[in-house]
N, CA, C and O atoms as a DFTB+ gen file, in Angstrom:
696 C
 N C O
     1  1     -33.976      -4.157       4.924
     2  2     -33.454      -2.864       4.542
     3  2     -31.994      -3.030       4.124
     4  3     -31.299      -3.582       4.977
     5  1     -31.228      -2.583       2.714
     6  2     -30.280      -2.634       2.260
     7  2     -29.434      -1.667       3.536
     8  3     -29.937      -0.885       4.342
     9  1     -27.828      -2.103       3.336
    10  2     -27.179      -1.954       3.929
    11  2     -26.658      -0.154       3.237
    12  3     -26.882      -0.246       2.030
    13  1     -26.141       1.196       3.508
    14  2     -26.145       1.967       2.888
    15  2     -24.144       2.152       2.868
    16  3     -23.384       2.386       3.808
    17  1     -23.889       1.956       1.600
    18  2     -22.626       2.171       0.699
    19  2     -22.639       3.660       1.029
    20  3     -23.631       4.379       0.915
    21  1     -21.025       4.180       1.593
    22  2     -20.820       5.304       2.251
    23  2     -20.149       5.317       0.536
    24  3     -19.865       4.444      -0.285
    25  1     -20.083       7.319       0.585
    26  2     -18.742       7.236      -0.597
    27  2     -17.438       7.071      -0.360
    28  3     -17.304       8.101       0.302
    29  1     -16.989       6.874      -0.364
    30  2     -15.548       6.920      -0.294
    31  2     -14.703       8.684      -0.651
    32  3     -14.445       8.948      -1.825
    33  1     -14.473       9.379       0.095
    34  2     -14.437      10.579       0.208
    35  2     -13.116      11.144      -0.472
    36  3     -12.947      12.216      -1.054
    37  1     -11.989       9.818      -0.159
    38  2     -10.680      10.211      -0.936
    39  2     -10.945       9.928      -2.588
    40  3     -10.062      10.226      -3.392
    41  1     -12.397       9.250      -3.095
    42  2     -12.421       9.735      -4.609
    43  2     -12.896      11.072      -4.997
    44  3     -13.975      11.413      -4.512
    45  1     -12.268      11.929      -5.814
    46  2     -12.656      13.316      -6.155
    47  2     -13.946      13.051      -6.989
    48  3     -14.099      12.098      -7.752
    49  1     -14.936      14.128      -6.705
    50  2     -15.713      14.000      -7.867
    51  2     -15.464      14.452      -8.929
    52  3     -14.584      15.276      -9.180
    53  1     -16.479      13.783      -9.926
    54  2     -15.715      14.074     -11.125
    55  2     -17.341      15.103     -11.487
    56  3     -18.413      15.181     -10.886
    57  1     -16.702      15.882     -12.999
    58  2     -17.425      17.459     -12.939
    59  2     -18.677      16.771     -13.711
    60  3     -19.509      17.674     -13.793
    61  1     -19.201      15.612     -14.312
    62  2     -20.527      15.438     -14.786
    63  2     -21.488      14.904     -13.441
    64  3     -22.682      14.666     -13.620
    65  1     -20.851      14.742     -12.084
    66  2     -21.593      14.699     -11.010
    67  2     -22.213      15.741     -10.406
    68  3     -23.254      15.710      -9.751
    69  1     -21.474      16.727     -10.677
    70  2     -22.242      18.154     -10.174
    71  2     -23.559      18.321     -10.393
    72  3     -24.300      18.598      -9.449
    73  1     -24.030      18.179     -11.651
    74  2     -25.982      18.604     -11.442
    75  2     -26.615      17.295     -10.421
    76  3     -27.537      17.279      -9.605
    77  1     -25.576      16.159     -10.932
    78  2     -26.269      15.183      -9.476
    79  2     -26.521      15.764      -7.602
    80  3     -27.362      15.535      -6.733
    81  1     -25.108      16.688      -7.715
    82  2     -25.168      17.144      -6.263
    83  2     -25.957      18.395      -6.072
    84  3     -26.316      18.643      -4.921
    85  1     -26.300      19.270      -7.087
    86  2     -27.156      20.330      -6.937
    87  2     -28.705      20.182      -6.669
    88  3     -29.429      21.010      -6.116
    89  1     -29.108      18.767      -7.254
    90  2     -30.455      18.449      -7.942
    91  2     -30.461      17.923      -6.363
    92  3     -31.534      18.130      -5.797
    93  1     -29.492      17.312      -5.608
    94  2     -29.642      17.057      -4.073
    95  2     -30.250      18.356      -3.525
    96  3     -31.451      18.526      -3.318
    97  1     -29.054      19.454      -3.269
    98  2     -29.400      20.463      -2.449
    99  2     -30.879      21.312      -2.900
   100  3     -31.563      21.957      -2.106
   101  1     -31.099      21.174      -4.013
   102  2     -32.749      21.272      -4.845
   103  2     -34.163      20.840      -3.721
   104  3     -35.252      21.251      -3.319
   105  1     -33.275      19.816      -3.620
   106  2     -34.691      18.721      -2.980
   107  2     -34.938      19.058      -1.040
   108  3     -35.886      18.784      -0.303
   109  1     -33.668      19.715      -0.778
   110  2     -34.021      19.676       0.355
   111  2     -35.182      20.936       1.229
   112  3     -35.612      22.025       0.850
   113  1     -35.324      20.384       2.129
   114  2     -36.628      21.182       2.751
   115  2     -36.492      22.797       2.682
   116  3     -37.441      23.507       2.349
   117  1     -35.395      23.233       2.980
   118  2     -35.128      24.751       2.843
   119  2     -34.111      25.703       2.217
   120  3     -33.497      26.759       2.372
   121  1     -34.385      24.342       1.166
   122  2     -33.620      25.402      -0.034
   123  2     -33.806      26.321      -0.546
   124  3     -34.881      26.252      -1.143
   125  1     -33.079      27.703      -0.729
   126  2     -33.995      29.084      -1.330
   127  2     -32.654      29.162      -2.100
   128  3     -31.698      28.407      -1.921
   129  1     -32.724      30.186      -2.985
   130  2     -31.855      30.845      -3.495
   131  2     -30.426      30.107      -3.606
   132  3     -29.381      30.748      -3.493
   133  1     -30.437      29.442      -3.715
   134  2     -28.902      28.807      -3.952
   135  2     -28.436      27.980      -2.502
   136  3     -27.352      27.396      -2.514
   137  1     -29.069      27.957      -1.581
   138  2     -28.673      27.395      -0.422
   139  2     -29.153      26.415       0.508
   140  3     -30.004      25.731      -0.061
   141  1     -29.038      26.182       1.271
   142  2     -29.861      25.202       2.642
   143  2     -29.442      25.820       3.538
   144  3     -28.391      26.460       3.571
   145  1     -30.353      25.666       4.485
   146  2     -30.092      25.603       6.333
   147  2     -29.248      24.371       6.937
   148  3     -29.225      23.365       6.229
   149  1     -28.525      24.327       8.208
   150  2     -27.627      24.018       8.928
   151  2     -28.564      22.845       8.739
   152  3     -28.358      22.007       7.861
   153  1     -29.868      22.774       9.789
   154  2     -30.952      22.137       9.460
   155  2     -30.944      20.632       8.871
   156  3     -31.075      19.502       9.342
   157  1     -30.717      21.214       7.563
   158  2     -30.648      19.553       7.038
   159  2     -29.504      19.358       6.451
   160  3     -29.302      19.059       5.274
   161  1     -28.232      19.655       7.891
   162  2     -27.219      19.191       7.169
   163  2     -26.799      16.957       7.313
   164  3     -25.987      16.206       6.774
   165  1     -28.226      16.745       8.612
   166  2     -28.031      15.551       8.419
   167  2     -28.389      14.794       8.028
   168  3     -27.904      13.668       8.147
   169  1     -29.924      15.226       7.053
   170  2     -30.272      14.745       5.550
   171  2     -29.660      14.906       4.795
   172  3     -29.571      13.910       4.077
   173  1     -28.910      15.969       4.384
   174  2     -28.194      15.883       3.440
   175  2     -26.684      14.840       3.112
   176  3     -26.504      14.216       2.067
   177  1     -25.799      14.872       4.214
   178  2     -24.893      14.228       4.438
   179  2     -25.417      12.322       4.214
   180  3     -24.704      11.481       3.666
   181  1     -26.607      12.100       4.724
   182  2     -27.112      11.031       4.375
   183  2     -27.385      10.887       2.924
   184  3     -26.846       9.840       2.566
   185  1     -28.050      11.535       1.810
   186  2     -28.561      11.843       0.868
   187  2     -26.928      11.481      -0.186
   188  3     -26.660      10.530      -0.920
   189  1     -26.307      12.444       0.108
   190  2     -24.919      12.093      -0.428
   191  2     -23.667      11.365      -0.194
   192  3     -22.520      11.456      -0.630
   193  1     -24.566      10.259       1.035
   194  2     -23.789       9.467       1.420
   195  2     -22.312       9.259       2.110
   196  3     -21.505       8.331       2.064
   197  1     -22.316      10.758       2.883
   198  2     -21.643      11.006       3.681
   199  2     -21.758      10.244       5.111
   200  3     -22.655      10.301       5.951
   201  1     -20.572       9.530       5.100
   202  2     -20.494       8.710       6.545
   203  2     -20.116       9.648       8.172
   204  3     -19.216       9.510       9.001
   205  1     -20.761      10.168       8.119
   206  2     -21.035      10.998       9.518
   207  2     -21.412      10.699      10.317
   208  3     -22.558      10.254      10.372
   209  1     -20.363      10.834      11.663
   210  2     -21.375      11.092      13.203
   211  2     -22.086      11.656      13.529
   212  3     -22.239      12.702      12.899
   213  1     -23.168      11.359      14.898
   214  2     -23.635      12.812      15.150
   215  2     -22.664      13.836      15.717
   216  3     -23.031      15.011      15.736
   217  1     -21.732      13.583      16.076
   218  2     -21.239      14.539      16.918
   219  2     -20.517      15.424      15.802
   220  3     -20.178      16.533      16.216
   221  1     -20.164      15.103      14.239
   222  2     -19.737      15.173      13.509
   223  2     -20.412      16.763      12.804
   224  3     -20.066      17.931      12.629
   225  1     -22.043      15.491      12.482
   226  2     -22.551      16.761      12.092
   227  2     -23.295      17.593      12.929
   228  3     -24.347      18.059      12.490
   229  1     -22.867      17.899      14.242
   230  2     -23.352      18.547      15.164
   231  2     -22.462      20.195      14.733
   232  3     -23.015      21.267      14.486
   233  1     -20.931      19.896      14.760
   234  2     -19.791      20.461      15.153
   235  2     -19.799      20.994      13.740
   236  3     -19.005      21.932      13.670
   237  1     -20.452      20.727      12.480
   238  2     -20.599      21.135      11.285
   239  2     -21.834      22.352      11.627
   240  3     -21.682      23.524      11.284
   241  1     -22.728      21.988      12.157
   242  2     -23.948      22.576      12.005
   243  2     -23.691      24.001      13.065
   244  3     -24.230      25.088      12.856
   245  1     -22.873      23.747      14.071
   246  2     -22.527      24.733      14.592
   247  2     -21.624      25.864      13.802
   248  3     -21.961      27.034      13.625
   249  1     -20.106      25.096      13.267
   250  2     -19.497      26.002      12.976
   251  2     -20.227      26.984      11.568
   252  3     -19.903      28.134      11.271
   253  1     -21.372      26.040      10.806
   254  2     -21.945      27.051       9.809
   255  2     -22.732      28.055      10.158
   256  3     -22.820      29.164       9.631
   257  1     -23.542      27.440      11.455
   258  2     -24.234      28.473      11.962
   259  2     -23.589      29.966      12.256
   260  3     -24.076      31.027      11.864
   261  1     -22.413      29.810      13.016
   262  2     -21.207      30.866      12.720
   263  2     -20.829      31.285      11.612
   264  3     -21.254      32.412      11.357
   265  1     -20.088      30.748      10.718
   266  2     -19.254      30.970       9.610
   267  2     -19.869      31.851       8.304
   268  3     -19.419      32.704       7.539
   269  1     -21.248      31.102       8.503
   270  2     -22.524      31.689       7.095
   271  2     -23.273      31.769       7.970
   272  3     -24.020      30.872       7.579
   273  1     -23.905      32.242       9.232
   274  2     -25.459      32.578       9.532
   275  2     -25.776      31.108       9.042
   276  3     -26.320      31.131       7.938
   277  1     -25.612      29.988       9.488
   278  2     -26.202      28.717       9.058
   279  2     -26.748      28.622       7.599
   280  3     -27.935      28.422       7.341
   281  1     -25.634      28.807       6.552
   282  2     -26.065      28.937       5.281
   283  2     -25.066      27.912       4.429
   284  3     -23.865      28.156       4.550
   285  1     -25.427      26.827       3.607
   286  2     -24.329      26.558       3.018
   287  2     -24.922      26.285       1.873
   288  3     -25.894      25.549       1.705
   289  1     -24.056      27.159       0.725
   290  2     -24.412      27.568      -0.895
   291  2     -23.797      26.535      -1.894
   292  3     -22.607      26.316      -2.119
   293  1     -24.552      26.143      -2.262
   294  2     -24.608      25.213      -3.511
   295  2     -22.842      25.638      -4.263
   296  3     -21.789      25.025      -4.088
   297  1     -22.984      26.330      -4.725
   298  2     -21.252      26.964      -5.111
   299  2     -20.438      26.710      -4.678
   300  3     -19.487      26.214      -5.283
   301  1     -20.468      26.986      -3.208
   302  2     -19.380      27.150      -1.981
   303  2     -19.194      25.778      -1.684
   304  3     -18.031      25.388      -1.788
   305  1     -20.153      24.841      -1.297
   306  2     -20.011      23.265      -1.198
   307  2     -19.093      22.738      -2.470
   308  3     -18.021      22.133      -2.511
   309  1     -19.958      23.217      -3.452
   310  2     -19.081      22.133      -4.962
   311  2     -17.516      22.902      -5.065
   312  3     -16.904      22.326      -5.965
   313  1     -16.720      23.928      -4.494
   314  2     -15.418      24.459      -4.461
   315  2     -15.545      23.562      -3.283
   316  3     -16.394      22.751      -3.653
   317  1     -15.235      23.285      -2.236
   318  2     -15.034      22.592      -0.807
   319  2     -14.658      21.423      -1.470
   320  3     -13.456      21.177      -1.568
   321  1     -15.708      20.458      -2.068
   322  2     -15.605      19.167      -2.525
   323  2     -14.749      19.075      -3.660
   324  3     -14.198      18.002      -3.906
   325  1     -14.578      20.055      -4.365
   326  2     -13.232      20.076      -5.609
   327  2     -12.121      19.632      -4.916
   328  3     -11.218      18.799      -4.990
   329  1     -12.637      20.710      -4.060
   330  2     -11.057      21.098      -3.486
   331  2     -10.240      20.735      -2.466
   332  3      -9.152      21.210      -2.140
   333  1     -11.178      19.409      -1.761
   334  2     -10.844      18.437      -0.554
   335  2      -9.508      17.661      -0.906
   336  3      -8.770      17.148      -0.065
   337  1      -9.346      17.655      -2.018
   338  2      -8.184      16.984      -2.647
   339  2      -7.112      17.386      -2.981
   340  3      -6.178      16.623      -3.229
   341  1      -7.050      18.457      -3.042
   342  2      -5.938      19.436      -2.975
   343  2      -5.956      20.373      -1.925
   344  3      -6.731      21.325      -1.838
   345  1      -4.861      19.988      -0.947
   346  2      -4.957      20.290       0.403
   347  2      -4.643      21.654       0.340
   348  3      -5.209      22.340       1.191
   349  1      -3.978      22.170      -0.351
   350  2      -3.442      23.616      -0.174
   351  2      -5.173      24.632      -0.278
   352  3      -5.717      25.352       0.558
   353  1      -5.566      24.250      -1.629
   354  2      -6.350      24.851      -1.801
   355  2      -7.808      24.926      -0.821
   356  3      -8.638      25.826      -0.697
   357  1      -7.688      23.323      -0.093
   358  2      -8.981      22.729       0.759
   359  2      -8.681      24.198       2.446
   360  3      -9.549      24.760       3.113
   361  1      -7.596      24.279       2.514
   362  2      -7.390      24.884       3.493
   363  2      -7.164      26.051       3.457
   364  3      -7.463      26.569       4.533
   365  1      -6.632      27.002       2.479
   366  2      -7.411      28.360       2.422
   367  2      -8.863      28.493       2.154
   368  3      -9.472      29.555       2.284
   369  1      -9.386      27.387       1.780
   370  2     -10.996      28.088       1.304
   371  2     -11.705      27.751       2.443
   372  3     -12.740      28.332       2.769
   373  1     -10.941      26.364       3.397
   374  2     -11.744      26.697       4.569
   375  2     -11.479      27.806       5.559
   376  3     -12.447      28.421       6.005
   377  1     -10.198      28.133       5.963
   378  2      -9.894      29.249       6.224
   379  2     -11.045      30.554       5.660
   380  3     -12.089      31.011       6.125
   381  1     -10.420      30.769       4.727
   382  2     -11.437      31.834       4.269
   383  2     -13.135      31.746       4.801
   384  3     -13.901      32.646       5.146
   385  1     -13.303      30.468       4.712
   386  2     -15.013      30.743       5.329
   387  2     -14.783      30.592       6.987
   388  3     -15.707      31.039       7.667
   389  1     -13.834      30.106       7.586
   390  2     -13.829      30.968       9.111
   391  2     -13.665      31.817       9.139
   392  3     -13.652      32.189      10.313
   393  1     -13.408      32.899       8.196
   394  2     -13.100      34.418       8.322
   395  2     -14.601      35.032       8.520
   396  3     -14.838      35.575       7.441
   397  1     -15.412      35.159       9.139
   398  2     -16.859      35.220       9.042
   399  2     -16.929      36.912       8.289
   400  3     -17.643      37.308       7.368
   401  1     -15.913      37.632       9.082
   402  2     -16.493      39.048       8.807
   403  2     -15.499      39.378       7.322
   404  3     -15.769      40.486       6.857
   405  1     -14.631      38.757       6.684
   406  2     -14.326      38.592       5.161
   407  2     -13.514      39.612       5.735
   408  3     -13.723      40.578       5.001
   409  1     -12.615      40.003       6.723
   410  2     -11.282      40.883       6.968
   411  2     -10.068      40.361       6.504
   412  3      -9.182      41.213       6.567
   413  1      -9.747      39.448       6.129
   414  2      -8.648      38.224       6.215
   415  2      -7.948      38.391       7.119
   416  3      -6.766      38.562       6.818
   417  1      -8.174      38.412       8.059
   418  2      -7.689      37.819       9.817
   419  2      -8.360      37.114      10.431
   420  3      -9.577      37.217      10.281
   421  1      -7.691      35.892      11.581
   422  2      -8.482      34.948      12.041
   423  2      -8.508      35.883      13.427
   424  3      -7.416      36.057      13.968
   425  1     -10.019      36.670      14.208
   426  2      -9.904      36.856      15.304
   427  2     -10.394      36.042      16.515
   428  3     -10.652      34.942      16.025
   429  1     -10.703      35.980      18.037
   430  2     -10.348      35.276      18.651
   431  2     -11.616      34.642      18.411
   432  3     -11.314      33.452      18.316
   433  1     -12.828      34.741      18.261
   434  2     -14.171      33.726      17.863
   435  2     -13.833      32.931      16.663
   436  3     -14.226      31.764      16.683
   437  1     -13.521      33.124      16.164
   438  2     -13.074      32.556      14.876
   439  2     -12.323      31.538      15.008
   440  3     -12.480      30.394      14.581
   441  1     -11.309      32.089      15.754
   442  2     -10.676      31.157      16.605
   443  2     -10.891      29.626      17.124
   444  3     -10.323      28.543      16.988
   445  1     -11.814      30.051      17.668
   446  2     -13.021      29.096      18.872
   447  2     -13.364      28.187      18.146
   448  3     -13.236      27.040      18.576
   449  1     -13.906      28.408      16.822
   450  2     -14.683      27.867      16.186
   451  2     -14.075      27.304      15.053
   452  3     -14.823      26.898      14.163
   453  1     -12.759      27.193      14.907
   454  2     -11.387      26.579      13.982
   455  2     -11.041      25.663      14.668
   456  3     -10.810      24.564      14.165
   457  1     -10.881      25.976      16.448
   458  2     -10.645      24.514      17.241
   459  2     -11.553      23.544      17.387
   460  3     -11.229      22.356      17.375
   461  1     -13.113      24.067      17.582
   462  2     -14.086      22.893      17.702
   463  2     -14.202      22.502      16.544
   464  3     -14.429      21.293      16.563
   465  1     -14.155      22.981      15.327
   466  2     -14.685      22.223      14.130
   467  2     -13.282      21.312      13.411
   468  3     -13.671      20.586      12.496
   469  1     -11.836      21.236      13.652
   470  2     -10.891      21.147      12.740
   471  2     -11.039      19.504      13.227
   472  3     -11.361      18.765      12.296
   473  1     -10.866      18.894      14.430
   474  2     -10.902      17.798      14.596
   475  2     -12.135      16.698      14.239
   476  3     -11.986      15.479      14.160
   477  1     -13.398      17.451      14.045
   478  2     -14.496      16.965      13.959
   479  2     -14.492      16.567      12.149
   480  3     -14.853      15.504      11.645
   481  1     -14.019      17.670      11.516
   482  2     -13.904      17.653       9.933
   483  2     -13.036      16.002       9.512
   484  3     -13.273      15.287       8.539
   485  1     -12.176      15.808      10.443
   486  2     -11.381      14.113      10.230
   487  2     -11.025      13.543      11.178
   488  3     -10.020      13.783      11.846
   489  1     -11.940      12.592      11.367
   490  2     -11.578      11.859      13.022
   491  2     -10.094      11.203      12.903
   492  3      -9.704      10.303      13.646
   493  1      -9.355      11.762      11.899
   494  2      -7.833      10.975      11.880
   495  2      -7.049      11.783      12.439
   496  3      -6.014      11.370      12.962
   497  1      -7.411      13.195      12.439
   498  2      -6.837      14.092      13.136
   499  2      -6.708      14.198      14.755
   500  3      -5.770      14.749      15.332
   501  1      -7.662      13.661      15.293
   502  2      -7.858      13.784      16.823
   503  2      -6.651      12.589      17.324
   504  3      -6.808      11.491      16.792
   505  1      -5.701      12.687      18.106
   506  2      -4.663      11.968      18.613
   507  2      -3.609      12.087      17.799
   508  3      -2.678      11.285      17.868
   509  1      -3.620      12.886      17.115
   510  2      -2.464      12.935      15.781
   511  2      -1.486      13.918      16.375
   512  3      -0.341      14.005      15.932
   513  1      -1.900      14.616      17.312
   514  2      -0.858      16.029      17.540
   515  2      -0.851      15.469      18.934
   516  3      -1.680      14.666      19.364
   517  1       0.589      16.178      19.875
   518  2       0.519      15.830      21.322
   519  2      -0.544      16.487      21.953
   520  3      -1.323      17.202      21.324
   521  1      -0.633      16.266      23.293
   522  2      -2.063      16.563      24.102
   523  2      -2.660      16.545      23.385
   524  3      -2.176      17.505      22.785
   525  1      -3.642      16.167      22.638
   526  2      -4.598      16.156      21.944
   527  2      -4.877      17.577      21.608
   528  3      -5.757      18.206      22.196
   529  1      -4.204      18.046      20.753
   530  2      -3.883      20.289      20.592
   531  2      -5.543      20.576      19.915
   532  3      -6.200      21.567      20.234
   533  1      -5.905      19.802      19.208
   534  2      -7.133      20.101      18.773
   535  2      -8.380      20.479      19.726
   536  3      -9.300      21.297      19.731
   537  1      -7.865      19.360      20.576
   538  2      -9.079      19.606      21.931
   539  2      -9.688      20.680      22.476
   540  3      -8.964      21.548      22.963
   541  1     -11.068      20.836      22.506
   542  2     -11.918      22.187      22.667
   543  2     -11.045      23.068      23.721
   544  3     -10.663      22.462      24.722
   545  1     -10.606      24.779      23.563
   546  2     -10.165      24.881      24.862
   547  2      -8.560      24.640      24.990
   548  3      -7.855      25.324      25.732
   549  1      -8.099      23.644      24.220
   550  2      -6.535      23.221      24.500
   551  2      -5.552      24.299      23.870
   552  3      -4.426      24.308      24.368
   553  1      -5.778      25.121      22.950
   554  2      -4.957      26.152      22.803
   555  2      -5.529      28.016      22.988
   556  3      -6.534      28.621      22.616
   557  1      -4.837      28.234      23.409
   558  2      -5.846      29.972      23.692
   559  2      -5.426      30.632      22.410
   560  3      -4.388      30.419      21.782
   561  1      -6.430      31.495      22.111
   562  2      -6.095      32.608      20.924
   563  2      -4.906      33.052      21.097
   564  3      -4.171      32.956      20.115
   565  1      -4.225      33.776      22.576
   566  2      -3.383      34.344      22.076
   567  2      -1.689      33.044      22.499
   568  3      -0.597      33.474      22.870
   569  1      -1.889      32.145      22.368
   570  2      -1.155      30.789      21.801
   571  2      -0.865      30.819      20.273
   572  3       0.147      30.624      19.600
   573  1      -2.346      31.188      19.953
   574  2      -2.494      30.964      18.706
   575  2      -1.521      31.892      17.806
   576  3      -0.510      31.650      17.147
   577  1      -2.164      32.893      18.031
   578  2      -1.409      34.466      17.749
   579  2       0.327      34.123      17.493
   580  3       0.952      34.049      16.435
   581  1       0.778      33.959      18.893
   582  2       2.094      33.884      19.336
   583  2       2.704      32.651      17.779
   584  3       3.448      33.093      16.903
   585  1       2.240      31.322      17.772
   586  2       2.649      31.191      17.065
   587  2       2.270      31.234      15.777
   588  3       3.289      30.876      15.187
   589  1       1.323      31.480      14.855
   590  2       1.093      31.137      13.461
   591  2       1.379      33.330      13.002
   592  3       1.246      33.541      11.797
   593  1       1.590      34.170      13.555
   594  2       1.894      35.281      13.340
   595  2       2.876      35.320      12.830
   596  3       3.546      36.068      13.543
   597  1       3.510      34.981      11.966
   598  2       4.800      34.998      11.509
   599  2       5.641      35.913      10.839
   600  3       6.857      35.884      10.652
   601  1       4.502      36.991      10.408
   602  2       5.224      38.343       9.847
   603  2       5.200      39.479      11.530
   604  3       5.686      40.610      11.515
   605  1       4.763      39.065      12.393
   606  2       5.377      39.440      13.934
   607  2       4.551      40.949      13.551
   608  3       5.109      42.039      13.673
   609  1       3.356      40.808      13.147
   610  2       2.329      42.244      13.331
   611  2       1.629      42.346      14.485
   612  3       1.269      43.458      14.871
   613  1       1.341      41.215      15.190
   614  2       0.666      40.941      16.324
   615  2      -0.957      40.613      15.821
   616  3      -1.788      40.617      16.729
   617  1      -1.412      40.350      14.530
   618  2      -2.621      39.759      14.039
   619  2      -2.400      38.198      12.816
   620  3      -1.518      37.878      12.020
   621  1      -3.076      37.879      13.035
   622  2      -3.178      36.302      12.171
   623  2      -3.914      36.723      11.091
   624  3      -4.758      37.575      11.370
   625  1      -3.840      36.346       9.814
   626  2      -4.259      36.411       8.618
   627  2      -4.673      34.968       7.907
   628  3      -4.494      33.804       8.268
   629  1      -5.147      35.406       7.030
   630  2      -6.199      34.125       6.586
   631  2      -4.668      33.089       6.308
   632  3      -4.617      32.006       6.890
   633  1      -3.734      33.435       5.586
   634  2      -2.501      32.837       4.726
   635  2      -1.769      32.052       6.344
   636  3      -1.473      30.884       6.596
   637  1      -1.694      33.190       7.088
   638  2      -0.818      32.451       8.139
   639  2      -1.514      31.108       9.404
   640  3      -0.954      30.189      10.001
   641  1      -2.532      31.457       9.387
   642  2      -3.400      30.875       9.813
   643  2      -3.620      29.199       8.914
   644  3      -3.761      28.178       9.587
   645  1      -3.618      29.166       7.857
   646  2      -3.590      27.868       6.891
   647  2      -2.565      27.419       7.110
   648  3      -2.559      26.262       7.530
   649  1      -1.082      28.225       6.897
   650  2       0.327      27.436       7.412
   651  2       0.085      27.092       8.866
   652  3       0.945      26.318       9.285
   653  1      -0.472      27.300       9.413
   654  2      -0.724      27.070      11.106
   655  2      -1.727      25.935      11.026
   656  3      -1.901      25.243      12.029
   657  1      -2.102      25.799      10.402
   658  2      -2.771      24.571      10.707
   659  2      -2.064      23.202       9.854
   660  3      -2.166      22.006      10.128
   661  1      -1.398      23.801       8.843
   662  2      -0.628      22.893       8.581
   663  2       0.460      21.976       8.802
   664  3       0.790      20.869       8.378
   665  1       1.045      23.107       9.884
   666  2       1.960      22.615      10.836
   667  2       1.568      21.825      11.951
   668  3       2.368      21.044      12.466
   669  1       0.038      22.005      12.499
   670  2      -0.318      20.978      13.101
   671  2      -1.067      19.593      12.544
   672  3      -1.384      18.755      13.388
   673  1      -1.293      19.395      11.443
   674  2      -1.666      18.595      10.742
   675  2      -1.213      17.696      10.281
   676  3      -1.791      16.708       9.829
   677  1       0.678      18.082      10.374
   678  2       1.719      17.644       9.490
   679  2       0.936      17.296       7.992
   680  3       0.560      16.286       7.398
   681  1       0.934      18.773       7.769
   682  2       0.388      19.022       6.064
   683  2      -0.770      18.588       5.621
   684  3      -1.311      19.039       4.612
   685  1      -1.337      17.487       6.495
   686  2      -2.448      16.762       5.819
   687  2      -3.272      17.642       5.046
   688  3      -3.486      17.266       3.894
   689  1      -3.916      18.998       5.497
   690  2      -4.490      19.832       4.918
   691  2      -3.803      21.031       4.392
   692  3      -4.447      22.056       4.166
   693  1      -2.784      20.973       4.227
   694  2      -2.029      22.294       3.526
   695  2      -1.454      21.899       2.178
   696  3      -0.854      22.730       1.495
């Protein structure tokens, strides 16, 4: 059995690959309408040669299950993957899809589910901040609040919330 060539994730795709990645999400078991289930997010990640853990795509499959009702749209993936490369943009649009209820505020579930999934998204991130800040549990919502609130309304917004993670990232994703 051949050995399987991961992609290399810091190359952007380029835009005549796209019907390659659609004609993927096509093939999989529960594709309807433009989408897949959480389901086969670890066929798929295999399929496109995504080098994933399980614990990886565990913490994926959860936070979609949240984020989309376990839905992830052909559209919404190919903006994600544009846009992994341009950090500003990679991190409002993930932002924006933790916004589950489309208010542009991050509230405290949302929350929850920004800490379990942010470290899992790049294992380069985990030990990168002191105490390990990413760690399930290691910061409380209203931590959170206190600092990334910066217009001092007493709610987090999709915008302030991206500078907040950028500051713990040291920019990597902003």
């Amino acid at each position: 059995m051949a050995e399987t060539t991961w992609r290399d994730m810091s190359v952007p795709y380029k835009e005549e690959e796209y019907e390659g990645l659609r004609e993927i999400f096509r093939t999989m078991p529960s594709y309807k309408d433009g989408y897949i289930l959480s389901s086969d997010f670890a066929d798929i990640f295999n399929r496109l040669r995504y080098n994933r853990t399980p614990e990886q795509v565990e913490a994926y499959v959860v936070w979609w299950d949240h984020a989309q009702d376990g839905k992830m749209y052909i559209d919404q993936y190919l903006e994600i993957l544009t846009s992994v490369h341009t950090t500003s943009k990679f991190t409002k649009l993930y932002v924006e899809i933790i916004d589950k209820n489309k208010n542009g505020y991050i509230g405290a579930e949302e929350f929850d589910h920004l800490m379990t999934l942010l470290p899992h998204h790049d294992q380069k991130l985990i030990g990168k901040t002191s105490d390990d800040f990413f760690a399930e549990g290691s910061k409380s919502y209203e931590e959170f609040v206190t600092e990334a609130d910066t217009n001092k309304d007493g709610i987090v917004d999709t915008e302030e919330c991206a500078g907040w993670i950028a500051k713990y990232t040291q920019g990597k994703y902003m």
